[in-house]
C-alpha positions in Angstrom: 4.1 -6.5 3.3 5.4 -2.7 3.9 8.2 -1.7 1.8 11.3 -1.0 0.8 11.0 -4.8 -0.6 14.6 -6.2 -0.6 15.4 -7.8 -4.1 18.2 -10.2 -4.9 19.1 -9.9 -9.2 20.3 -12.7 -10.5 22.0 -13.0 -14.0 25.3 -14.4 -15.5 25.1 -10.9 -17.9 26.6 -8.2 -15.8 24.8 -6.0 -18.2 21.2 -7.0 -17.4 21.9 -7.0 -13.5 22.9 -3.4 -14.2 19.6 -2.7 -16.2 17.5 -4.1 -13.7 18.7 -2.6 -10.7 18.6 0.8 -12.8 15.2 0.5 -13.0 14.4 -1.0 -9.6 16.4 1.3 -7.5 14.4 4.4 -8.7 11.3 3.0 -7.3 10.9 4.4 -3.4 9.6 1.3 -2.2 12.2 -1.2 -3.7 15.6 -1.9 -2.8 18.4 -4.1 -4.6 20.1 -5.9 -2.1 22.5 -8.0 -4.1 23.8 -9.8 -7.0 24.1 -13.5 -8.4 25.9 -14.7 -11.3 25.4 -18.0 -11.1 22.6 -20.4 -9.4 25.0 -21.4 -6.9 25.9 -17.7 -5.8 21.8 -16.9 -6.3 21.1 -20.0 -3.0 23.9 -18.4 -1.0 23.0 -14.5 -1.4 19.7 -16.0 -0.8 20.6 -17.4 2.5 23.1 -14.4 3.9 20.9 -11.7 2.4 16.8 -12.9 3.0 15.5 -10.7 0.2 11.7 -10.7 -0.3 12.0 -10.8 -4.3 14.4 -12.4 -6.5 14.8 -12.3 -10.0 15.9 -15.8 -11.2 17.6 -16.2 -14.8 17.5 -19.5 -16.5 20.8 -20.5 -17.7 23.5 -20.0 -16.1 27.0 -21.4 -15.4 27.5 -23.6 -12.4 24.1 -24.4 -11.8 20.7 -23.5 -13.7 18.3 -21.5 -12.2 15.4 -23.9 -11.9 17.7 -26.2 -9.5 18.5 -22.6 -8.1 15.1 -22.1 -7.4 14.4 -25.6 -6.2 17.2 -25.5 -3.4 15.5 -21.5 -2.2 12.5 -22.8 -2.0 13.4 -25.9 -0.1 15.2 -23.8 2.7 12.6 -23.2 5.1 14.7 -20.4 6.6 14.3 -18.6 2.9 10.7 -16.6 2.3 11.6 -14.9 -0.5 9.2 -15.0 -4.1 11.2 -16.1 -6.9 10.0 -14.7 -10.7 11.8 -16.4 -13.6 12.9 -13.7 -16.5 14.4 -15.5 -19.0 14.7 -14.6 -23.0 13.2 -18.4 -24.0 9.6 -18.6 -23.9 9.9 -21.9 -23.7 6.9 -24.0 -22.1 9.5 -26.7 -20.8 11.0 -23.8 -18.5 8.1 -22.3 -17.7 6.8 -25.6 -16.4 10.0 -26.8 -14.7 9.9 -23.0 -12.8 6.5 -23.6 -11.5 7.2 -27.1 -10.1 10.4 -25.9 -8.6 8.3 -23.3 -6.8 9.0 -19.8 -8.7 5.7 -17.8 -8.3 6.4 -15.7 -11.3 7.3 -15.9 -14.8 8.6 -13.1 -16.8 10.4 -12.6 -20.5 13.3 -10.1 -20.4 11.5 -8.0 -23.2 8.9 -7.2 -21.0 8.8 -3.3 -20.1 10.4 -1.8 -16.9 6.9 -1.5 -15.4 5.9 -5.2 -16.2 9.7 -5.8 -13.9 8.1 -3.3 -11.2 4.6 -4.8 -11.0 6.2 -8.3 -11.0 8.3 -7.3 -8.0 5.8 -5.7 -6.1 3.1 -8.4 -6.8 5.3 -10.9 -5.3 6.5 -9.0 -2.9 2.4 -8.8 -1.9 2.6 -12.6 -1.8 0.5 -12.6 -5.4 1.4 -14.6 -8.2 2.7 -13.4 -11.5 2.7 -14.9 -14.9 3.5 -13.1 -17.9 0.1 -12.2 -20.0 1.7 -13.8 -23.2 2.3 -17.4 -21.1 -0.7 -17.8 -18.6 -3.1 -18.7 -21.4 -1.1 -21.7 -22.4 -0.2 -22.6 -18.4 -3.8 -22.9 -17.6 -4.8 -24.7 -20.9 -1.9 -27.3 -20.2 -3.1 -28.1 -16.6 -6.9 -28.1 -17.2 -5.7 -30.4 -20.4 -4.0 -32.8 -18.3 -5.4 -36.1 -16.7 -6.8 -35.4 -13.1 -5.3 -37.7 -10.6 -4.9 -38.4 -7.2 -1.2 -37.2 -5.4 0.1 -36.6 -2.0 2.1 -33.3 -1.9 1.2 -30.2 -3.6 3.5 -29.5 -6.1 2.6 -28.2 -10.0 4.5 -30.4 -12.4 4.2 -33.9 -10.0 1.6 -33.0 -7.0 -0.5 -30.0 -8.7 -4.2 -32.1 -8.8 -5.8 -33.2 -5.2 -8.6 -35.4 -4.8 -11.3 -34.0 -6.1 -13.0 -33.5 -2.7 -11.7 -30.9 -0.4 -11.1 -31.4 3.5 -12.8 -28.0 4.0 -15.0 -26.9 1.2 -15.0 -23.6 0.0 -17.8 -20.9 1.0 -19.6 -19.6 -1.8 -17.9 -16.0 -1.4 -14.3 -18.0 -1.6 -15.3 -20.1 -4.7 -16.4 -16.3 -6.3 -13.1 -14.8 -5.0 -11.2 -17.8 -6.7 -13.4 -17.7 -10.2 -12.0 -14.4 -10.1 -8.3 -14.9 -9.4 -8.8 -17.6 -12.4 -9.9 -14.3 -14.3 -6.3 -13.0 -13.0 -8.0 -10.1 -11.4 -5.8 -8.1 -8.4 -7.1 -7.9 -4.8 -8.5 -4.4 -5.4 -10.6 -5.5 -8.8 -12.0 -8.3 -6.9 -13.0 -6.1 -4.2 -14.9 -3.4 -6.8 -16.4 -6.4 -8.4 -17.9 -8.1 -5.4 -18.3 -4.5 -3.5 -16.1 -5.1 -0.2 -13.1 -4.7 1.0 -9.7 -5.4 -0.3 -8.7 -6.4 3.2 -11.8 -8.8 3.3 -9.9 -9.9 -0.6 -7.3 -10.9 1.0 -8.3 -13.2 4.1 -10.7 -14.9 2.0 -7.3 -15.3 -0.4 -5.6 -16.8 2.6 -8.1 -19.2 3.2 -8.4 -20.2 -0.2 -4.8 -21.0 -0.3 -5.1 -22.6 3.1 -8.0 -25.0 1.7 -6.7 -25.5 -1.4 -3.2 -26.6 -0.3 -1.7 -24.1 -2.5 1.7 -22.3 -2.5 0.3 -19.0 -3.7 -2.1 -17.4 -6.5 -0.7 -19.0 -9.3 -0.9 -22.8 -8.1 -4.5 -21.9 -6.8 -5.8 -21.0 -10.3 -4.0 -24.0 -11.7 -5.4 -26.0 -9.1 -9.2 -24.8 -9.5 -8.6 -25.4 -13.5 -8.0 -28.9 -12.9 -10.4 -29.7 -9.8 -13.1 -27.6 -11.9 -13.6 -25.0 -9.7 -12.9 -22.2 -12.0 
């Protein structure tokens, strides 16, 4: 995706929103479309305003912002990322935000470039965890009893049979070892010596194959199958 990328803020503290879009808005290839104070106001803006990005806060009035998150995703009309930045580095949250389908996961102490980075990675269609919380995401889900499911979810649906309806190619199953490794598009492609364009249709089909929302539930996922 070519930018500007459209974000949507969303935070009960007037303050932070203000913060954030400070920092965003100097960037030339992001744009702050609107605000949210509340989850409700988040899944309308998200509906009227179709940003790419939005920036999902925890605890709000009115409604939370993992049902928030739950009620975006759902909307098929709705492609936009969701990252969580939230002051609780709570695993419970963390968890919850992943099932719900956020693809990011951020602390508000993290730096203004972390908040850049995050936007544009998942404005890229890439994943984002925060450095401090990925160790402990992977080491819950490979911990966890595999089992069979229906519908790929994280908290509920995150572990298919074992056996995949189209197995990966050796160059995908060295792609994913290396996502697992949380490496970017262009690392993979120095490390493997081809393109990042070639990075990211084997990435596609990875996800494809693996059932998988985006970058983070495919590492998850090849923790728990074994695959990484």
């Amino acid at each position: 995706m070519n930018g500007p990328f459209r974000v949507l803020l969303v935070d009960d503290h007037a303050l932070l929103r203000a913060g954030f879009r400070t920092i965003l808005d100097t960037q030339p290839d992001i744009t702050v479309v609107g605000e949210a104070s509340s989850g409700a106001e988040a899944v309308a803006q998200a509906s009227a305003l179709r940003p790419d990005v939005i920036t999902m806060d925890v605890q709000m009035p009115d409604m939370d912002g993992i049902e928030a998150t739950r009620r975006i995703v759902a909307d098929p009309e709705i492609t936009a990322a969701i990252a969580i930045v939230t002051t609780f580095d709570r695993d419970d949250y963390l968890y919850q935000a992943l099932d719900a389908g956020a693809s990011g996961f951020l602390l508000k102490n993290a730096g203004a470039e972390d908040l850049i980075a995050a936007v544009r990675a998942l404005a890229a269609g890439d994943g984002m965890l925060a450095p401090e919380v990925t160790r402990r995401v992977l080491a819950r889900f490979a911990a966890a009893p595999a089992q069979p499911i229906a519908a790929p979810s994280i908290e509920s649906a995150a572990i298919p049979k074992l056996t995949l309806a189209e197995p990966l190619t050796e160059r995908e199953a060295e792609v994913l070892t290396l996502l697992a490794d949380a490496r970017s598009n262009s690392e993979i492609a120095k490390a493997l010596f081809i393109g990042e364009a070639t990075v990211k249709t084997h990435v596609s089909r990875i996800l494809q194959k693996l059932g998988a929302r985006d970058r983070v539930q495919a590492v998850v996922l090849a923790h728990r199958m074994g695959l990484a």
